[in-house]
C-alpha positions in Angstrom: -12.9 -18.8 41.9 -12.9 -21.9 40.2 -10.7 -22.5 37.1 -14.0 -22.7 34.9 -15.7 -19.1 35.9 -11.8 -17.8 35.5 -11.9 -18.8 31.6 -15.1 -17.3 31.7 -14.4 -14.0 32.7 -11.2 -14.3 30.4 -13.5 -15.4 27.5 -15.7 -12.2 27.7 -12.9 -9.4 28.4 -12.2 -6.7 26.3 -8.0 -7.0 24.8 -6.5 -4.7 23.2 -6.5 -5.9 19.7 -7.8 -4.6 16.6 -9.4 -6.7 13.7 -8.1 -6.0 10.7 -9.2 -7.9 6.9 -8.2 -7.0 3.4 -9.4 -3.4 2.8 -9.7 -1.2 -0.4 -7.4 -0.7 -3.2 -7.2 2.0 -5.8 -5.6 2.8 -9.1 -3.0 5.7 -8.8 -2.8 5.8 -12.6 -6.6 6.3 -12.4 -9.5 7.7 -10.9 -11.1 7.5 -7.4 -14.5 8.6 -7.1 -14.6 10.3 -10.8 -10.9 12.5 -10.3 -7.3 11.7 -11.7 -5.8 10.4 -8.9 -3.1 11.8 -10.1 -3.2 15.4 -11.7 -0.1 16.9 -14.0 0.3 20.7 -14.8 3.4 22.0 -16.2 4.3 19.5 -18.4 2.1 17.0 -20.2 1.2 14.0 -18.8 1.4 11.0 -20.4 -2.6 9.5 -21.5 -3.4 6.3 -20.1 -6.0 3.7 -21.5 -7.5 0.4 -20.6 -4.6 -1.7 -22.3 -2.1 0.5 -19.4 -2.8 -2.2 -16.8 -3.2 -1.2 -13.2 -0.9 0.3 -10.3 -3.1 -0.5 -6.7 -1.8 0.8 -4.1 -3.5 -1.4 -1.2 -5.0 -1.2 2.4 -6.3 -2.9 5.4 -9.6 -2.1 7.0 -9.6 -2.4 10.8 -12.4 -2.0 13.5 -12.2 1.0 15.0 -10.6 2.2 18.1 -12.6 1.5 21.3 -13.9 -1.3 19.9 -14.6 -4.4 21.9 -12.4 -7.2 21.1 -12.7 -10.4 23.0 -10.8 -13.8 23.2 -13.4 -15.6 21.1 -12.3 -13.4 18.5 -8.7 -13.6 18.4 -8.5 -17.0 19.0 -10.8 -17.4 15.9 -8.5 -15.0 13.8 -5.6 -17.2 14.4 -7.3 -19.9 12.0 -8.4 -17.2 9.3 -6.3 -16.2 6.6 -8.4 -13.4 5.7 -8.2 -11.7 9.3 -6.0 -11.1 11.9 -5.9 -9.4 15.0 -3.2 -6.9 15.6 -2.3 -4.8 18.8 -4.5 -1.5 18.9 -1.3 0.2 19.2 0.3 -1.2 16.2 -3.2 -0.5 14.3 -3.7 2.8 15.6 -0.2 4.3 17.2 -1.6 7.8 18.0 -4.9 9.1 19.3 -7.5 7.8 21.7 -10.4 8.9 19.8 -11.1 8.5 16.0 -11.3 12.6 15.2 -7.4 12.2 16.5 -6.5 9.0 14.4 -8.0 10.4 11.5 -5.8 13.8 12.1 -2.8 11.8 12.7 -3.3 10.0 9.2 -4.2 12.9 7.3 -1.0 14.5 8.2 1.1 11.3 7.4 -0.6 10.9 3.9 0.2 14.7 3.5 4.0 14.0 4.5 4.2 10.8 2.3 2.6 12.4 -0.7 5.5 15.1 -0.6 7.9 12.5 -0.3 6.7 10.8 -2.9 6.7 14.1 -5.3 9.9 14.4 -4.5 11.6 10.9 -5.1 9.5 10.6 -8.8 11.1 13.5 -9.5 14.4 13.0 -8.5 13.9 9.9 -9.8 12.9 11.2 -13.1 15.6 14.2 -13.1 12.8 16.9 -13.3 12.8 20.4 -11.6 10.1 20.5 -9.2 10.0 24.0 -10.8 9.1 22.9 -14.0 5.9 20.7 -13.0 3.1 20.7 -10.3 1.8 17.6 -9.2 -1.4 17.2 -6.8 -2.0 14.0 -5.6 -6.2 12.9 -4.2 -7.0 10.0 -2.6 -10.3 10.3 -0.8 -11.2 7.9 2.0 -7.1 7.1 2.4 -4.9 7.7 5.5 -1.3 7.0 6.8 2.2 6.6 4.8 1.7 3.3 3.3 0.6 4.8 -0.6 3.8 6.3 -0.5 5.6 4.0 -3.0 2.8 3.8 -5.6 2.2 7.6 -5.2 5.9 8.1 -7.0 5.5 4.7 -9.4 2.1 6.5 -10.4 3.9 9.8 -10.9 6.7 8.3 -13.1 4.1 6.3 -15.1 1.9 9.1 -16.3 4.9 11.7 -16.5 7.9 9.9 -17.4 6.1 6.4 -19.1 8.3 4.0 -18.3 11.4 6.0 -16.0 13.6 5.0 -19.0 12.9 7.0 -21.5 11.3 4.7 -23.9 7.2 5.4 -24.0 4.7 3.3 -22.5 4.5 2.6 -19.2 5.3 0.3 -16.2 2.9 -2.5 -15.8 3.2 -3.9 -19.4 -0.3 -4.2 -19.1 -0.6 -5.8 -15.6 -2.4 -5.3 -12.7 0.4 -4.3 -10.0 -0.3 -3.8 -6.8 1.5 -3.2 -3.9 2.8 -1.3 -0.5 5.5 0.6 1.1 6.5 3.8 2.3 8.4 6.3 0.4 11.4 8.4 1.2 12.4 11.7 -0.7 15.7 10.1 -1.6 13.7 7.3 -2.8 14.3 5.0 0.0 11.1 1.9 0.4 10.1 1.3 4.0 7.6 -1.3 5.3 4.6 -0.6 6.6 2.6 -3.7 8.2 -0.7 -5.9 8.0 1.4 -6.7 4.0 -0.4 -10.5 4.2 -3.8 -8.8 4.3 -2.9 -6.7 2.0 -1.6 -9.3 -0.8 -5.2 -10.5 -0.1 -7.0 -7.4 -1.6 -4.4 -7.6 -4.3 -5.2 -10.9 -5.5 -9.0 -9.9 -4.8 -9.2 -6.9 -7.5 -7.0 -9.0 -10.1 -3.7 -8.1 -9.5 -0.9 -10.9 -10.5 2.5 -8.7 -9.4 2.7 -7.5 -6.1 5.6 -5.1 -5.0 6.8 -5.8 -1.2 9.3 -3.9 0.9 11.8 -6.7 1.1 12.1 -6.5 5.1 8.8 -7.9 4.7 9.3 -10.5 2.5 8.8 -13.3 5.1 5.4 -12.2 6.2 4.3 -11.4 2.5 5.2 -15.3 1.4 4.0 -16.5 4.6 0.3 -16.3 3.6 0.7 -15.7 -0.1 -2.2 -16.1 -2.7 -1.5 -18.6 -5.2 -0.9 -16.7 -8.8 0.5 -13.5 -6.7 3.9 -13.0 -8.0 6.1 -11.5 -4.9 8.6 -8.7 -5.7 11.0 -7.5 -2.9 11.9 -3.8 -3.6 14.2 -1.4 -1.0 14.5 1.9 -3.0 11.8 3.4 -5.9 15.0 2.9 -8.6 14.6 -0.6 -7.8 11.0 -0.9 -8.0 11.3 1.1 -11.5 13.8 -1.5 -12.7 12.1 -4.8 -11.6 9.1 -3.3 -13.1 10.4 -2.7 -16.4 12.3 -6.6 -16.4 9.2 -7.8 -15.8 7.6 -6.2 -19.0 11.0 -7.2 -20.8 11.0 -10.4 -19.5 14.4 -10.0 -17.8 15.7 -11.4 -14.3 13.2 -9.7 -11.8 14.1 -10.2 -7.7 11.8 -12.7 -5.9 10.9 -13.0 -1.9 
């Protein structure tokens, strides 16, 4: 077959990729379609109002799985800053069909939303006997949230984690990503350049970055997006309240 009808054939084949572009965020300190985000019983929560900045956590929207995904469009990715195209299996890790994905990332925002009760607590030195904490996030799946689940947790319940009202933005938009631990630990979580992307899209100036993916998150930064390398939610807590102090605060 001659080299010609070879590209060709290579040209219109499915890969296995996934395109992916900045995707939603939302305001953990807020409300997603009309409900608190975040909802305190047991103790009282903290009120929030429009001079409270912003905490959003952020995503990446992706085709779907089965999708056909040729060359054209990869190659055409590669010279985009506003898409890229991942392996399917590092977009969708579990599940064949989308009833399965979906499954899959309902039951990883379900673990990450415990482990993130958990580490604001601990984080905070509250019994988890002493306050219930529901967490809603419609249209939302996988681990990712897990960081700004606990930084919206400690903002409406604890203000600013130290004791001394107000609470952690200073009146920024912060956004962000990461994976949370119950012992507070931040993990990374992928696709972090498309996310700064939506960050810098819905206003944000401070974005919080696990710090093993500091490289990526720099690589394709938007100008006026401050980078802020965190590894543990005691960390994150502290740079957050330097910045509104204007004290040293870690940089990628």
């Amino acid at each position: 077959m001659p080299l010609a009808a070879l590209l060709a054939v290579a040209a219109l084949a499915p890969l296995p990729f996934a395109l992916a572009q900045p995707g939603l965020t939302a305001n953990v300190i807020g409300d997603s379609k009309n409900k608190p985000v975040i909802t305190i019983s047991g103790e009282k929560a903290r009120k929030t109002g429009s001079d409270d900045g912003k905490l959003l956590m952020t995503t990446i929207a992706a085709t779907q799985p089965g999708a056909t995904v040729r060359l054209p469009d990869v190659v055409e990715s590669w010279f985009r800053t506003d898409r890229a195209a991942m392996p399917t299996e590092a977009v969708y890790p579990v599940g064949d069909s989308l009833d399965e994905i979906e499954k899959h990332n309902k039951g990883e925002m379900r673990k990450s939303q415990s482990a993130a009760v958990k580490a604001a607590l601990r984080q905070l030195h509250k019994s988890p006997e002493d306050v219930e904490i529901s967490l809603r996030l419609a249209d939302v799946g996988g681990p990712s949230a897990g960081l700004f689940f606990s930084l919206g947790i400690i903002d409406k319940l604890g203000g600013d984690g130290a004791g001394r009202g107000g609470g952690l933005t200073g009146g920024r938009i912060v956004a962000g990503t990461g994976t949370i631990k119950a012992d507070g630990t931040v993990g990374p979580v992928g696709g972090v350049p498309l996310k700064t992307k939506a960050a810098k899209r819905d206003g944000a100036s401070v974005f919080l970055v696990p710090r093993a993916e500091c490289a990526d998150a720099r690589a394709e930064r938007p100008k006026g997006l401050r980078l802020v390398p965190v590894d543990t939610l005691g960390g994150a807590v502290k740079a957050l309240n330097a910045l509104k102090d204007g004290g040293r605060v870690p940089a990628c």
